[in-house]
C-alpha positions, 0 to 999 in steps of 0.5 A: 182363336187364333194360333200363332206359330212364331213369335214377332221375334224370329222369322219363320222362314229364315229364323232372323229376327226383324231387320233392322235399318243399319243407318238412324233416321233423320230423328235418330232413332234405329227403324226396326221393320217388323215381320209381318203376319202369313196367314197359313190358314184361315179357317182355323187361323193360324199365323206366321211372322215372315220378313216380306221377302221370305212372305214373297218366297212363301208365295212365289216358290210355293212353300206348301207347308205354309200355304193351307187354305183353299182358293177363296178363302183369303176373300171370305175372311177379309170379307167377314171382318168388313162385315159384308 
């Protein structure tokens, strides 16, 4: 079962909502850019919603907190929902 930490509502880093494109497309209609889901851990699975440039500064700062898997575990988990 997977454990959510957030809601798609609010970033987990930043606690902004989801950017919104300030200019309609050319359909226009207001473009919304979800946040998109950080794994914080695989095993168990536990989820944030993260603006991508907050899921780049999870990884390139490193926020620890936020990164609790082990190397390799990103792989297996990918791996098994292949069903390789």
């Amino acid at each position: 079962m997977i454990k959510y930490l957030n809601s798609k509502e609010m970033c987990m880093i930043c606690f902004h909502p989801p950017d919104v494109n300030p200019e309609p497309n050319l359909l226009g209609e207001t473009v919304t850019h979800p946040l998109l889901k950080h794994h914080v851990s695989y095993y168990p699975e536990i989820v944030a919603f993260v603006h991508y440039d907050c899921h780049k500064k999870i990884h390139n700062t490193p926020l620890d907190i936020y990164i609790q898997y082990k190397t390799g575990d990103s792989r297996k988990f990918y791996d098994e929902r292949k069903g390789k």
